[in-house]
VOPAGU-2260 file (C-alpha; in pm, 1 decimal, decimal comma):
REM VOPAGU-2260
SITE   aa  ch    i         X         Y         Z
SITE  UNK   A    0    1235,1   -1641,9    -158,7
SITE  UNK   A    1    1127,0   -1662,0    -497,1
SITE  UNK   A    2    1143,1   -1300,1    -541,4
SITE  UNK   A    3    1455,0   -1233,1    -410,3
SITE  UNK   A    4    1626,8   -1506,5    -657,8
SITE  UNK   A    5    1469,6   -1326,0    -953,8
SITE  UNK   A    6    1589,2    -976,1    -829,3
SITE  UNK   A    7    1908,3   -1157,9    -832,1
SITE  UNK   A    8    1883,8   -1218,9   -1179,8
SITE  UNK   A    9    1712,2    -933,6   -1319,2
SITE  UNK   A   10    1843,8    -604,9   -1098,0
SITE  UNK   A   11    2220,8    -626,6   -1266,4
SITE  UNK   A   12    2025,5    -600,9   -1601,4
SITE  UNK   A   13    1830,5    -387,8   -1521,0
SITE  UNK   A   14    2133,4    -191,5   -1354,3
SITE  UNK   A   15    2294,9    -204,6   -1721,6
SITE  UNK   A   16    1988,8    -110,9   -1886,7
SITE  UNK   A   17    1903,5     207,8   -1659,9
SITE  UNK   A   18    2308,2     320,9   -1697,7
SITE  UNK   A   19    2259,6     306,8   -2105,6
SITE  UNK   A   20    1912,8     504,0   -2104,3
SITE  UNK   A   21    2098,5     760,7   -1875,2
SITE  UNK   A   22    2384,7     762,6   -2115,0
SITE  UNK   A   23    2122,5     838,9   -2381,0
SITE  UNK   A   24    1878,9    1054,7   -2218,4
SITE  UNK   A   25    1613,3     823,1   -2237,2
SITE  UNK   A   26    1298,8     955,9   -2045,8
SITE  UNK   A   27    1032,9     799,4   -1874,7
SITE  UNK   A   28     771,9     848,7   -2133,1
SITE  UNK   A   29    1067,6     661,8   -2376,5
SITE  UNK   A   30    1106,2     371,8   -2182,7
SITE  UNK   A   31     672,6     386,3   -2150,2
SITE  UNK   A   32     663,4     411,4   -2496,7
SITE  UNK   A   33     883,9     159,8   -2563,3
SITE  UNK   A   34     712,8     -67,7   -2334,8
SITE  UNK   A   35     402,9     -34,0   -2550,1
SITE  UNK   A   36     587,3    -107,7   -2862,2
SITE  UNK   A   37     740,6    -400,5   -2751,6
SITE  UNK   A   38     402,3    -523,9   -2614,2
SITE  UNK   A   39     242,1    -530,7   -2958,9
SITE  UNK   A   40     503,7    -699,1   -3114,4
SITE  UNK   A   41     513,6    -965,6   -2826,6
SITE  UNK   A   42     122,1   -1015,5   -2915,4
SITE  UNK   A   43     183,9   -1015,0   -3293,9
SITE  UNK   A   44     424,9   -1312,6   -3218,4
SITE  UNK   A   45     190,1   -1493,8   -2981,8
SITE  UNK   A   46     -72,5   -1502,0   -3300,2
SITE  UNK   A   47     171,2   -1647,6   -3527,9
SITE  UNK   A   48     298,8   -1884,7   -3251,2
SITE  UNK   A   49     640,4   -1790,9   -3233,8
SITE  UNK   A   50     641,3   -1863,9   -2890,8
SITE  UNK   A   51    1049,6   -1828,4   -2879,9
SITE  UNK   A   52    1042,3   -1488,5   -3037,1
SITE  UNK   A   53     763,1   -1315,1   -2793,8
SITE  UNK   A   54    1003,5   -1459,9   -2496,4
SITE  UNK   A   55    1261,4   -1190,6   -2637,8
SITE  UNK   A   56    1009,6    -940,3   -2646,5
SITE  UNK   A   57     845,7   -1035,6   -2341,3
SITE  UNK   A   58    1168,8    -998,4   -2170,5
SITE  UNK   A   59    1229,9    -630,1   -2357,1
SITE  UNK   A   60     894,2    -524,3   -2266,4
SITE  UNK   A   61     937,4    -612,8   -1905,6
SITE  UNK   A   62    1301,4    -471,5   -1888,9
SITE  UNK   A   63    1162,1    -122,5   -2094,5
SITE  UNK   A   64     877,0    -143,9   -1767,0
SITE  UNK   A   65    1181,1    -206,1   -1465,9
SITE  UNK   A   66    1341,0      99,7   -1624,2
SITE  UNK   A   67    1048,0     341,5   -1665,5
SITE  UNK   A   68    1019,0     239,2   -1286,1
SITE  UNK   A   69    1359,3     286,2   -1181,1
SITE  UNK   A   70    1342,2     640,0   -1337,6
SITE  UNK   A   71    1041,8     716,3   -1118,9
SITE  UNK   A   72    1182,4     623,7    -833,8
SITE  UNK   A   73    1489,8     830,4    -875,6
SITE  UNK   A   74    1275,2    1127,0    -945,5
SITE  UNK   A   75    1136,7    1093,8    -597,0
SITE  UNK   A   76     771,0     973,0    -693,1
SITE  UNK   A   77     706,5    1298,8    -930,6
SITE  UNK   A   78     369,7    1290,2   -1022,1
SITE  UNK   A   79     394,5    1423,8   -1401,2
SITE  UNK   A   80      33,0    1397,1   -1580,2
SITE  UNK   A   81     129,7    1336,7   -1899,9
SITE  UNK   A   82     232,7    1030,2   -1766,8
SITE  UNK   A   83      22,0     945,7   -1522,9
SITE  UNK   A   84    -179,7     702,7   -1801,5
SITE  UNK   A   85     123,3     563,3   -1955,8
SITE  UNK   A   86     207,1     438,7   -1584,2
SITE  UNK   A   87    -101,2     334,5   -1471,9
SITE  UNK   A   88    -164,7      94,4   -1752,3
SITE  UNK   A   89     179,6     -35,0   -1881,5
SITE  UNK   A   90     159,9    -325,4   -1659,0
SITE  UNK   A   91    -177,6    -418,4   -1682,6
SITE  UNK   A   92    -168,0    -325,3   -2102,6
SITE  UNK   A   93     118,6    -573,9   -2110,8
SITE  UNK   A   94      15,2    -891,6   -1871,6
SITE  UNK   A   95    -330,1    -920,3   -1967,1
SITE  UNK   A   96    -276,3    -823,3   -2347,1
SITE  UNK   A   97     -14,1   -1163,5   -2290,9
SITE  UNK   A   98    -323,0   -1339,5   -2169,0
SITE  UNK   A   99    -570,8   -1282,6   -2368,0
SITE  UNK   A  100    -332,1   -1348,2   -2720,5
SITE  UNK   A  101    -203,9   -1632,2   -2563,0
SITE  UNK   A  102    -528,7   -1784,6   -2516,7
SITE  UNK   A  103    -613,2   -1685,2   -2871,8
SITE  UNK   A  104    -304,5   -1849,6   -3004,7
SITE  UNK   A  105    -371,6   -2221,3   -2830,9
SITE  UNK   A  106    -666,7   -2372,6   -2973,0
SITE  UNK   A  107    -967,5   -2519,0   -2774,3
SITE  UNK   A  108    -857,8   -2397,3   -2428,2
SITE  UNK   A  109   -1035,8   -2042,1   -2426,1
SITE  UNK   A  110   -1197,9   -2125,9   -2052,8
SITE  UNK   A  111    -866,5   -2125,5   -1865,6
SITE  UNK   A  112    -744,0   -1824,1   -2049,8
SITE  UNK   A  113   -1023,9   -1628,9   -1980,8
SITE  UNK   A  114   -1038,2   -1695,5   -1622,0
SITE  UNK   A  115    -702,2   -1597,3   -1565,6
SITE  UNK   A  116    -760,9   -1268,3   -1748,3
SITE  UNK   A  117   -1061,2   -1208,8   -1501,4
SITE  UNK   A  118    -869,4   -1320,9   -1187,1
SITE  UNK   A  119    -534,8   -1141,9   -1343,1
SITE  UNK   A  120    -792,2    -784,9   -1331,6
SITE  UNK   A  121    -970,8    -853,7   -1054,6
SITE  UNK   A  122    -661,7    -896,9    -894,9
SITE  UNK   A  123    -525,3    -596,4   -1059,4
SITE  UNK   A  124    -813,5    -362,3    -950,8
SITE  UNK   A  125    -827,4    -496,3    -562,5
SITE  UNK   A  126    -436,3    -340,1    -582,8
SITE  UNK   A  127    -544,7     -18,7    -692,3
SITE  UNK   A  128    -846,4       2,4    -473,0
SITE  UNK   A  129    -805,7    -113,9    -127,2
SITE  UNK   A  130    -389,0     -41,4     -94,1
SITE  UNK   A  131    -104,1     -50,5    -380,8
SITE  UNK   A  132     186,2    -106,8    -147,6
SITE  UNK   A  133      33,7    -387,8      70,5
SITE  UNK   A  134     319,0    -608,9    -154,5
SITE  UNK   A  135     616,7    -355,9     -39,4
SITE  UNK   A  136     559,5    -403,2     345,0
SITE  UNK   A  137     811,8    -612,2     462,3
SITE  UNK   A  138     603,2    -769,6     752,2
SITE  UNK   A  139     552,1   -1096,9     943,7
SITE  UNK   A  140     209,6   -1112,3     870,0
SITE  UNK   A  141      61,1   -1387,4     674,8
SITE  UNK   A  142    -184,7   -1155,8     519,2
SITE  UNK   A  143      80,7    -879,2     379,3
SITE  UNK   A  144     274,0   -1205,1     222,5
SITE  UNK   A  145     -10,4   -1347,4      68,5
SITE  UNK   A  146    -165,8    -995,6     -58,3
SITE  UNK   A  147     154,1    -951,6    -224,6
SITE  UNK   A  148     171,3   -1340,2    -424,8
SITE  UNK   A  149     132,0   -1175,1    -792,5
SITE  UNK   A  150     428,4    -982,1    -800,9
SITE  UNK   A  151     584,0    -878,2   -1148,1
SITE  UNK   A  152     838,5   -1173,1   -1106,4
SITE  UNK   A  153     618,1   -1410,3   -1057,1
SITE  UNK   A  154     369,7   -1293,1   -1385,3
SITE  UNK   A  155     676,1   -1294,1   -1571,6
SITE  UNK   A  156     796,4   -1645,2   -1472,4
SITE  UNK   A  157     476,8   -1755,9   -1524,9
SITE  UNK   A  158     450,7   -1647,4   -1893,8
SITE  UNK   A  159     785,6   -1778,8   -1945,7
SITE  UNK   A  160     664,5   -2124,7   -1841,8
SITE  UNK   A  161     339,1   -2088,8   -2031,3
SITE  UNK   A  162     577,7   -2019,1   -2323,7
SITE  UNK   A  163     820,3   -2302,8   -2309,9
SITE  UNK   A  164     518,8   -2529,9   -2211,3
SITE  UNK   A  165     229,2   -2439,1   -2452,9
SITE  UNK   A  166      51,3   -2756,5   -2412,8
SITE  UNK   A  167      29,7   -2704,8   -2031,5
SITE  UNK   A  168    -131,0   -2411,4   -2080,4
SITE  UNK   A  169    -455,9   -2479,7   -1893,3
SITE  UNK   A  170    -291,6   -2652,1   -1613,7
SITE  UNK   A  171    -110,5   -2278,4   -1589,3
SITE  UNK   A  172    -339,6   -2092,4   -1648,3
SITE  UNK   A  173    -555,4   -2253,7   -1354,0
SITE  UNK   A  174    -276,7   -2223,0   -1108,4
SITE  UNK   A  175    -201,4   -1855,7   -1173,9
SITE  UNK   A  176    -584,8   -1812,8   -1149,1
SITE  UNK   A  177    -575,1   -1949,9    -769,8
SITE  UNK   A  178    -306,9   -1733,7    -681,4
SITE  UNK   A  179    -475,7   -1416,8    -803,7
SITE  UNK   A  180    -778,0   -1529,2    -578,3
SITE  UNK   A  181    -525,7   -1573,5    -298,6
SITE  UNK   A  182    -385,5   -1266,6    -327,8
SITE  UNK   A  183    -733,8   -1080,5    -353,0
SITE  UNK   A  184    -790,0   -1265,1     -61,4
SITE  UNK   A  185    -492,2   -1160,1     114,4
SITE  UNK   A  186    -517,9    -794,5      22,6
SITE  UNK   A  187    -864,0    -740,3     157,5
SITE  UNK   A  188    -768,0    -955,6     491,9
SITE  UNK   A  189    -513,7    -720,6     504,1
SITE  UNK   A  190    -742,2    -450,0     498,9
SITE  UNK   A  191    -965,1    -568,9     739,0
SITE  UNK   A  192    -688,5    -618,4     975,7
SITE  UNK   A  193    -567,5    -241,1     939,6
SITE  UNK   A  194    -945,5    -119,1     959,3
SITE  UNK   A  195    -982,8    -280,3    1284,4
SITE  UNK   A  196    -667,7    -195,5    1427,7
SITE  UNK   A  197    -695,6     164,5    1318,0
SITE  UNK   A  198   -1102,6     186,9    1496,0
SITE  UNK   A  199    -911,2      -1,0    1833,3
SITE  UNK   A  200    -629,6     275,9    1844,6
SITE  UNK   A  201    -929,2     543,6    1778,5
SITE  UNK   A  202   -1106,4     391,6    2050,9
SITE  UNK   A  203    -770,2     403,0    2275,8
SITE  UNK   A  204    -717,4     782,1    2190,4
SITE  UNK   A  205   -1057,0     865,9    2311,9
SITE  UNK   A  206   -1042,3     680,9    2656,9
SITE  UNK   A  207    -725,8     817,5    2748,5
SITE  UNK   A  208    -871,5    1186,5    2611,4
SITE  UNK   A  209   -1202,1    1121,9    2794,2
SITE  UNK   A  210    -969,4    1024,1    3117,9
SITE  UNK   A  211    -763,9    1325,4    3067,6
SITE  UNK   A  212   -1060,8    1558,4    3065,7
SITE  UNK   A  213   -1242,3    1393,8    3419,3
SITE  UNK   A  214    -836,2    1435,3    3605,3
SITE  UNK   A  215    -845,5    1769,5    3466,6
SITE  UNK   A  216   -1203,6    1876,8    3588,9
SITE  UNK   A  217   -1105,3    1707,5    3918,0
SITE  UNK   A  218    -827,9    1930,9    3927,1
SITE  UNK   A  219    -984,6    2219,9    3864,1
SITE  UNK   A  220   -1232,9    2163,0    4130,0
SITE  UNK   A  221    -955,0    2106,9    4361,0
SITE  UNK   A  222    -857,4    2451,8    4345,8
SITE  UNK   A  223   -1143,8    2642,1    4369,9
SITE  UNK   A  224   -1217,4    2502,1    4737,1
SITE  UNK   A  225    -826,2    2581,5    4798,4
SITE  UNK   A  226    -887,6    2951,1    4688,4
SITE  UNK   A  227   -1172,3    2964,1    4886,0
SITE  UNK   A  228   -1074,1    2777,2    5178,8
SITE  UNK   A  229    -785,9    3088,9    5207,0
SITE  UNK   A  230   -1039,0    3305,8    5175,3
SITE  UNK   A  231   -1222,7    3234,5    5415,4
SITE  UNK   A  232    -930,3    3200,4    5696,6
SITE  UNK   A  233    -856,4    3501,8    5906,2
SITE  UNK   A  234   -1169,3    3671,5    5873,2
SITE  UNK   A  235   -1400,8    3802,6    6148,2
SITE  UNK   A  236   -1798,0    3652,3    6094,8
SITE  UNK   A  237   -2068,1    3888,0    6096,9
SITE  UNK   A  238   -2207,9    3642,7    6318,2
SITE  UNK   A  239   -1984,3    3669,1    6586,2
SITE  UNK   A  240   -2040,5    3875,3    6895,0
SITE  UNK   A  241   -1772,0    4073,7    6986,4
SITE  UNK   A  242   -1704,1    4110,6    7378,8
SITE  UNK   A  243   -1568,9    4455,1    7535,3
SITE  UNK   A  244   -1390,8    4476,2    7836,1
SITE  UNK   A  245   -1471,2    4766,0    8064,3
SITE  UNK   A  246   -1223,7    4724,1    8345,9
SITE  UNK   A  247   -1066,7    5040,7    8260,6
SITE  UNK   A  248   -1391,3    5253,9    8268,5
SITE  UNK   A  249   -1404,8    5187,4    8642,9
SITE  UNK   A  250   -1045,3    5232,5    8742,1
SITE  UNK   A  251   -1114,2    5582,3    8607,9
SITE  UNK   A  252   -1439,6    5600,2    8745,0
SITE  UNK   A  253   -1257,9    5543,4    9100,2
């Protein structure tokens, strides 16, 4: 629900935004780049406090991001190495770089930062190590919903509120924490559930393979007593005794 109202909101910019780097012949590694550049100038502004100002840039940052993945999309998932990096660690550059300034920037409530920035990578790292598209699947199950609770929307929302409402920080902070856990949580649930579901259809393939093999057997048996069963008919034994009749021998005899 919650994402869906914030694609609402951000897809027609992000519409616009991917139309004018078209129009320009912005690249991927452009809108990567730019990503970057807006990121350090989002964490300059969280040191001085200008919490106002790094919502602009945390919005620019994020939009520069949607775009550099729109663009990969469109190219059908191309795999370019050059920019393998820049992908990989855009997201995670930008979020926990927001974190960890952030927490710099508020006085006295260093704990709560820091243990979102360990659930925020923890949670990061359980993505990329047990399954990256566990979020995408649109399924019933409770597990793929929770794996998938940190989306970008949400981290985004989140900083947003931790923006407008500095002095709430820890109470944020802790929240966001939880979900990350829930998420982990979810994600290796998830796992568990495809693990065992994947060693139950093994199991299934090899009784019906193992069932095949005894029909086939007993088939094959089958016709070996059928070829020799016809064989066999219509031949004289060696056994047998074979009886003459000599009724004609004494007609001529007579």
């Amino acid at each position: 629900m919650l994402k869906e109202i914030t694609r609402k909101v951000t897809d027609p910019i992000l519409d616009n935004a991917l139309r004018y780097a078209k129009q320009y012949n912005i690249r991927r590694s452009h809108a990567y780049y730019a990503t970057y550049g807006l990121a350090v100038l989002l964490f300059l502004c969280l040191i001085s406090n200008l919490y106002t100002l790094a919502m602009l840039f945390l919005a620019l940052s994020y939009t520069a991001l949607g775009v550099a993945d729109r663009l990969y999309a469109q190219s059908g998932g191309e795999e370019k190495q050059h920019l393998v990096f820049l992908q990989r660690v855009a997201e995670p550059f930008l979020a926990g770089g927001f974190i960890f300034f952030f927490t710099l920037s508020v006085g006295g409530v260093s704990t709560p930062g820091l243990f979102l920035l360990f659930a925020y990578y923890l949670n990061e790292a359980s993505a990329y190590r047990l399954s990256s598209d566990l979020a995408e699947k649109n399924d019933d199950d409770i597990a793929s919903k929770i794996s998938g609770l940190v989306s970008k929307e949400l981290t985004v929302i989140f900083f947003f509120i931790m923006c407008i409402l500095s002095m709430g920080f820890p109470f944020f902070a802790v929240i966001f924490s939880f979900i990350c856990f829930a998420s982990i949580f979810g994600r290796f649930m998830e796992t568990k559930l495809l693990d065992r579901n994947s060693a139950f259809n093994r199991d299934e393939v090899r009784e019906t393979e193992e069932k095949n093999d005894v029909l086939e057997s007993d088939d094959d048996s089958k016709d070996k007593k059928s070829d020799n069963s016809e064989e066999s008919f219509g031949t004289i034994q060696p056994d047998e005794d074979v009886i003459i009749n000599d009724h004609d021998d004494e007609y001529r005899k007579d």
